[in-house]
C-alpha positions as CSV (number, residue, x, y, z in Angstrom):
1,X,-10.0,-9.3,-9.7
2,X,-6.2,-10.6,-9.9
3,X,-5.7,-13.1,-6.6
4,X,-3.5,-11.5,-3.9
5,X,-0.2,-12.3,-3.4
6,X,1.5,-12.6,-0.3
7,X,5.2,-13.3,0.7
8,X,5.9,-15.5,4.0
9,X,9.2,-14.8,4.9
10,X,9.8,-17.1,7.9
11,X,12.8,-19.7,8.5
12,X,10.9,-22.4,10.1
13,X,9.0,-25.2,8.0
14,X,6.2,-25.5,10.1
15,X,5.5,-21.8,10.6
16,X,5.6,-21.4,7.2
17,X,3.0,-24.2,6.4
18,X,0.6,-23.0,9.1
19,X,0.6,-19.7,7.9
20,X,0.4,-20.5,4.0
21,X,-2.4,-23.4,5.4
22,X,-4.4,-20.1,7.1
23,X,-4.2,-17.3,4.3
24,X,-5.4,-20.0,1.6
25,X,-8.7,-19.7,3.3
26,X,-8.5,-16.2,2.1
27,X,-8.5,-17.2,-1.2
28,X,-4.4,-15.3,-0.8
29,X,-1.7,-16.4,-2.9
30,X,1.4,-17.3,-0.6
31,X,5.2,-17.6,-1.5
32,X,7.7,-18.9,0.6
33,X,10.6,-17.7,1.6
34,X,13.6,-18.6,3.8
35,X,15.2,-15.5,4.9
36,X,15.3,-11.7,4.8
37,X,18.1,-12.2,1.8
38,X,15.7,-14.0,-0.4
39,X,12.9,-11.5,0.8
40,X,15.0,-8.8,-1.1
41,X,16.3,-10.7,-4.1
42,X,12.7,-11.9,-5.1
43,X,11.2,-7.9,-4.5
44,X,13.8,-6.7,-6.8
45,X,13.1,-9.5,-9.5
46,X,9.7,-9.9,-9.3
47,X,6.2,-8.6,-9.9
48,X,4.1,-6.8,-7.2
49,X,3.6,-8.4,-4.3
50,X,0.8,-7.2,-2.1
51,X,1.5,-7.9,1.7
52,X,5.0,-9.5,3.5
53,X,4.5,-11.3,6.4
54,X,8.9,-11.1,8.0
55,X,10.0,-12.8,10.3
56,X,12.2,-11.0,12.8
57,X,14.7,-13.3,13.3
58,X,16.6,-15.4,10.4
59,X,19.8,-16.3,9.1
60,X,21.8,-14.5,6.9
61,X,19.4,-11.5,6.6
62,X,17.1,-10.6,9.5
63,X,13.6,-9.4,9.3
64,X,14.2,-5.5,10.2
65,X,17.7,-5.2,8.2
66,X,15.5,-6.5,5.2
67,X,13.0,-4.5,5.2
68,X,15.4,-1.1,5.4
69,X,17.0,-2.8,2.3
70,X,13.2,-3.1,0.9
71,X,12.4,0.1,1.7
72,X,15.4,1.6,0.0
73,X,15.0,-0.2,-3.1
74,X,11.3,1.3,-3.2
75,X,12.5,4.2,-2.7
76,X,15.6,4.2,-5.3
77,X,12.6,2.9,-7.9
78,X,9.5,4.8,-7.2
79,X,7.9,1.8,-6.2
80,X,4.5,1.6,-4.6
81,X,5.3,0.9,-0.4
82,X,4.3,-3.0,0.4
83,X,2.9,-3.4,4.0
84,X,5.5,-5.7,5.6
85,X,4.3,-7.1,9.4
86,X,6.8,-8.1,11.5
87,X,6.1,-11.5,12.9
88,X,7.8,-12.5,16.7
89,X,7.1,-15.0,19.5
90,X,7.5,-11.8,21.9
91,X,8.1,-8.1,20.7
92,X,8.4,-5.2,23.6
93,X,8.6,-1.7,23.4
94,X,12.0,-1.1,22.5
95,X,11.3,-3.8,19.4
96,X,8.3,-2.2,18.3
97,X,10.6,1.2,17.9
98,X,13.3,-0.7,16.1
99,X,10.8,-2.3,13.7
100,X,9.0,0.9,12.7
101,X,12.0,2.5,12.3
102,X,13.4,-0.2,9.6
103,X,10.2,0.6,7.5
104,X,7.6,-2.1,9.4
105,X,3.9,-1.2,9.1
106,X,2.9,-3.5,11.9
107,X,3.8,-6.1,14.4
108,X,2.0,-9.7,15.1
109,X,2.9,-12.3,17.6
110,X,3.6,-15.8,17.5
111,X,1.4,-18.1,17.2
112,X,-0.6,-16.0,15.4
113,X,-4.2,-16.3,16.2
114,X,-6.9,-15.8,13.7
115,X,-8.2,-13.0,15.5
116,X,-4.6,-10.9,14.7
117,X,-4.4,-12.4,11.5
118,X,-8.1,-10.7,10.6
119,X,-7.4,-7.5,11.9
120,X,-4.1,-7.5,9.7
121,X,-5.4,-8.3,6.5
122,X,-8.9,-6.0,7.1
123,X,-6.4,-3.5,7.6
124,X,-4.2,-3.8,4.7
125,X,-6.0,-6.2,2.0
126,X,-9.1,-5.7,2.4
127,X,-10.0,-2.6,3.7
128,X,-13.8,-1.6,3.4
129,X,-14.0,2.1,2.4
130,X,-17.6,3.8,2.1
131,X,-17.1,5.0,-1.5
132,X,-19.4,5.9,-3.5
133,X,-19.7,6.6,-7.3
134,X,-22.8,7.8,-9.3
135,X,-22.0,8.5,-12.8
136,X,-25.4,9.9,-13.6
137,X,-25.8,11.9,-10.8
138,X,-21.9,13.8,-11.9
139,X,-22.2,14.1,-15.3
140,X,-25.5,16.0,-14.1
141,X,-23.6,18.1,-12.2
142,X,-20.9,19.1,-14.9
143,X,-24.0,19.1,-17.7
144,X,-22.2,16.6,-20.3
145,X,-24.1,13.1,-20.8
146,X,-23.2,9.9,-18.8
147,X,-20.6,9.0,-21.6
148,X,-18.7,11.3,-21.5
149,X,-18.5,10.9,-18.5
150,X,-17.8,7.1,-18.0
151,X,-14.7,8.2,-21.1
152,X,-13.4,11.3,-18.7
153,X,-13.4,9.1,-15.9
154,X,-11.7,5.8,-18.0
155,X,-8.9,7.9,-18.8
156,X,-8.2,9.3,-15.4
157,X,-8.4,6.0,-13.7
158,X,-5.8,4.8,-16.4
159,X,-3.4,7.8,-16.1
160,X,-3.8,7.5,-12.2
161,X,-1.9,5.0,-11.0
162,X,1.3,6.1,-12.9
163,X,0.5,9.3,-11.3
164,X,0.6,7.9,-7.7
165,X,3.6,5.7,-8.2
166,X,5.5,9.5,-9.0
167,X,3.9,11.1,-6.3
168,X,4.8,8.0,-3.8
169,X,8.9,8.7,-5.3
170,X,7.9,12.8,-4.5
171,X,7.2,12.0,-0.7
172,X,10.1,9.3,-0.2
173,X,12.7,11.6,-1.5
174,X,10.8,15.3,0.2
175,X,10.6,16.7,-2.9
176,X,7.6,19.3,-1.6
177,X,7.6,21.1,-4.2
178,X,6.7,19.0,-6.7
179,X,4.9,17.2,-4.6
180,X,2.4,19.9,-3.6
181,X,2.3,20.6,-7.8
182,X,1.4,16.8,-8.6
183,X,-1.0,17.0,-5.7
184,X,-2.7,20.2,-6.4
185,X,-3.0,19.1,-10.5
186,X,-4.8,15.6,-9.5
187,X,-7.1,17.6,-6.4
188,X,-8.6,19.7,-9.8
189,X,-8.7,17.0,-11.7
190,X,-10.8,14.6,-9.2
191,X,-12.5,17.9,-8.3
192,X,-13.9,18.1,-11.5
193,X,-15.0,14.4,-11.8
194,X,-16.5,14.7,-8.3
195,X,-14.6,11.9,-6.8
196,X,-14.8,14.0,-3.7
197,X,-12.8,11.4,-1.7
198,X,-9.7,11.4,-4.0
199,X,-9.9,15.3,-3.7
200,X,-10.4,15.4,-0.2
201,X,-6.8,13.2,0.3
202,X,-5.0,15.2,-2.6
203,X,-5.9,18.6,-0.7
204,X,-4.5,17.3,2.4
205,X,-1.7,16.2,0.4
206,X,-1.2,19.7,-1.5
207,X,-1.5,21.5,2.0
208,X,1.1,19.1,4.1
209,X,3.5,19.4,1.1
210,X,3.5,23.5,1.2
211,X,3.7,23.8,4.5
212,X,6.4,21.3,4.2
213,X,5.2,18.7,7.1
214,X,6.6,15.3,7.4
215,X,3.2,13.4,7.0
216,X,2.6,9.6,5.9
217,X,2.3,10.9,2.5
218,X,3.0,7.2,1.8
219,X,-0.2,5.9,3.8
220,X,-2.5,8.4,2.5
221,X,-1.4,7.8,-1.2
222,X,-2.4,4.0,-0.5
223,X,-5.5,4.9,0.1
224,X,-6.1,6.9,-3.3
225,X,-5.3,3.8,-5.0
226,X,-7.6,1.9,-2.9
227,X,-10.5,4.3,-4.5
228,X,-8.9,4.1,-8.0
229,X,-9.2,0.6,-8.3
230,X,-13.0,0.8,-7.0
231,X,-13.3,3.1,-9.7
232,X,-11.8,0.9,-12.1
233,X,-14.7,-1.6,-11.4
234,X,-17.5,0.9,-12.5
């Protein structure tokens, strides 16, 4: 399993070492970055980084005017959504507001204790999902042998992802239409394999979309590639 990577964008030294000090015992890869400007030039020429910690305030680039630039160049790309936390010595109400709006998925307070530091990372590294795959007991259900099944199910896994990172460029834009057509396409085919989970999460998907609701399509597609790359291990 590839080793995590994790961006700390901070402008202070010794935050930055505490914090790079802390997620090491998480076996998590950290980079270091300055400010919100260097945030955004290493996203766009980079490879895939899993979690941003951002600092709120910085030179040249502040935390929540870098992550609506972030969040636009997802969105411009088709790019899968990186959970960014927004990292403060004090954040009220009227913050908390500003920050979602800019595209933030959470907020954290400085110091950071270990307790809030856990409940980040459970939340969006290492999120336990009760999942469930038994080969045997689908390809029982369809009536073809366990091989076929194991090669059915290699070749969605494979195709998947792909699949997601176009569905996640669907729900950015609102593109409902095609979104509840991509959704509906995957439901069957994760139907059919009995990954009841994925199916579950494309109908609610495919239903949102027609009905043309503005859900967290984005949050809900993060999970299906949570599943996909449990799937992967089988």
């Amino acid at each position: 399993m590839a080793q995590k990577r994790i961006l700390i964008v901070d402008d202070d030294e010794f935050n930055q070492e505490v914090l790079e000090m802390r997620l090491d015992v998480f076996e998590l890869e950290s980079i270091i970055l300055n400010n919100g400007q260097e945030a955004l030039d290493f996203i766009k020429s980079s490879d895939s980084i899993d979690l941003i910690f951002m600092d709120i305030n910085m030179p040249l680039l502040d935390g929540d005017k870098a992550t609506e630039l972030i969040r636009e160049y997802e969105k411009l790309n088709n790019l899968k959504r990186v959970p960014i936390i927004a990292a403060g010595a004090s954040i009220d109400e009227k913050d908390r507001e500003r920050l979602f709006l800019s595209g933030m998925d959470e907020m954290i307070i400085k110091p950071i204790t270990q307790k809030s530091l856990e409940v980040v990372l459970e939340k969006f590294l290492f999120t336990t999902k009760i999942f469930e795959y038994d080969i045997k007991k689908a390809s029982q259900t369809l009536a073809i042998s366990p091989e076929m099944m194991q090669d059915f199910l290699s070749k969605f896994v494979l195709s998947l992802d792909n699949e997601l990172i176009e569905m996640m460029g669907m729900a950015q834009k609102e593109d409902f239409k095609a979104l509840a057509g991509l959704a509906h396409k995957l439901k069957g085919r994760s139907g059919n394999l009995q990954v009841m989970e994925m199916y579950e999460i494309f109908s609610s998907i495919e239903k949102g979309a027609k009905e043309r609701k503005k859900l967290d399509y984005e949050k809900l597609i993060d999970e299906i590639f949570v599943f996909n790359d449990l799937l992967k291990k089988l």
